[in-house]
C-alpha positions as CSV (number, residue, x, y, z in Angstrom):
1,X,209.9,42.6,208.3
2,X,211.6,44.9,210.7
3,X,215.4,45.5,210.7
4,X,217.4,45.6,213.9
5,X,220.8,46.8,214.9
6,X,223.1,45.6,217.5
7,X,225.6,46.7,218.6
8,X,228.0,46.2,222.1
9,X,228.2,48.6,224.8
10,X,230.0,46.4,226.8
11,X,232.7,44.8,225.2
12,X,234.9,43.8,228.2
13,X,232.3,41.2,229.4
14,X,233.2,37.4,230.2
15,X,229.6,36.4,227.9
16,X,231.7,37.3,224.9
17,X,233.7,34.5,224.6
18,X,230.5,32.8,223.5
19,X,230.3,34.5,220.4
20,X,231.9,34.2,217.0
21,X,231.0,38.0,216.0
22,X,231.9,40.8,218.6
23,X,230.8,44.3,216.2
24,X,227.7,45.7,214.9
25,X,225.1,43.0,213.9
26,X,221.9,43.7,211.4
27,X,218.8,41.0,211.8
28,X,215.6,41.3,209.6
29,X,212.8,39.7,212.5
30,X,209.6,40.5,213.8
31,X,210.6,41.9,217.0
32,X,213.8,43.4,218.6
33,X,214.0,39.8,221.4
34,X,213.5,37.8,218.2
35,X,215.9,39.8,216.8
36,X,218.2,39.0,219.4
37,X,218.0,35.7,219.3
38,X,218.3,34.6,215.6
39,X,222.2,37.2,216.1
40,X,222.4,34.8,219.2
41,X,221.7,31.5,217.8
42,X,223.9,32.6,214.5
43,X,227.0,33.9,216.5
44,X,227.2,31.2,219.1
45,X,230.9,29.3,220.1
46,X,231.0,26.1,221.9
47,X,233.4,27.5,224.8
48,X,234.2,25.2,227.2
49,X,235.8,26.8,231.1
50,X,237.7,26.3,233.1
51,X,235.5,26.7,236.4
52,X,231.8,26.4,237.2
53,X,232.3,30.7,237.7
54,X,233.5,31.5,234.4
55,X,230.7,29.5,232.9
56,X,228.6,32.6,230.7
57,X,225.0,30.6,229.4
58,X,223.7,33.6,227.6
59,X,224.8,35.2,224.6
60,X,226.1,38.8,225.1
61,X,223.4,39.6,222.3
62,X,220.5,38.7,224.6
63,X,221.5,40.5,227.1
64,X,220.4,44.6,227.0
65,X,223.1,45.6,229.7
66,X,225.7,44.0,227.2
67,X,224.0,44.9,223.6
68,X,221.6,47.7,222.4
69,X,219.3,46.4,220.4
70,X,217.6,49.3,217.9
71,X,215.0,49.8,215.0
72,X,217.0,51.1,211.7
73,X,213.9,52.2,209.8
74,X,215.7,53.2,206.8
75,X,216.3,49.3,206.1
76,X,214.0,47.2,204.4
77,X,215.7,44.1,203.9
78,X,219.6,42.4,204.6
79,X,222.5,41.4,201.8
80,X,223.2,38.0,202.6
């Protein structure tokens, strides 16, 4: 199993109100969009807006312009 950091490069972005965690994220997955997901799926708030335009669907973490998303190979394996 592969271990991926994450980290934000854009922290000022509206999507972050839809997460719980908003630093440096490890997940042990397959691929760098599974990855992305499982930190997605983990970190996700309910956040209800105010308007239809502040309405963010996807997690910052899925996004690449908002996250990088990068191999560590000197990780085998995650502390809970």
């Amino acid at each position: 199993m592969n271990v991926y950091r994450l980290d934000p490069i854009a922290p000022e972005n509206p999507s972050w109100r839809t997460s719980s965690e908003k630093g440096s994220m490890w997940a042990a997955a397959p691929s760098p969009s599974t990855a992305r997901d499982l930190v997605a799926k983990l970190t996700a708030l309910a956040t209800p807006t105010a308007t239809e335009s502040e309405y963010c669907p996807e997690s910052p973490w899925q996004d690449s312009a908002i996250t990088s998303c990068v191999l560590e190979p000197s990780m085998t394996h995650i502390h809970d």
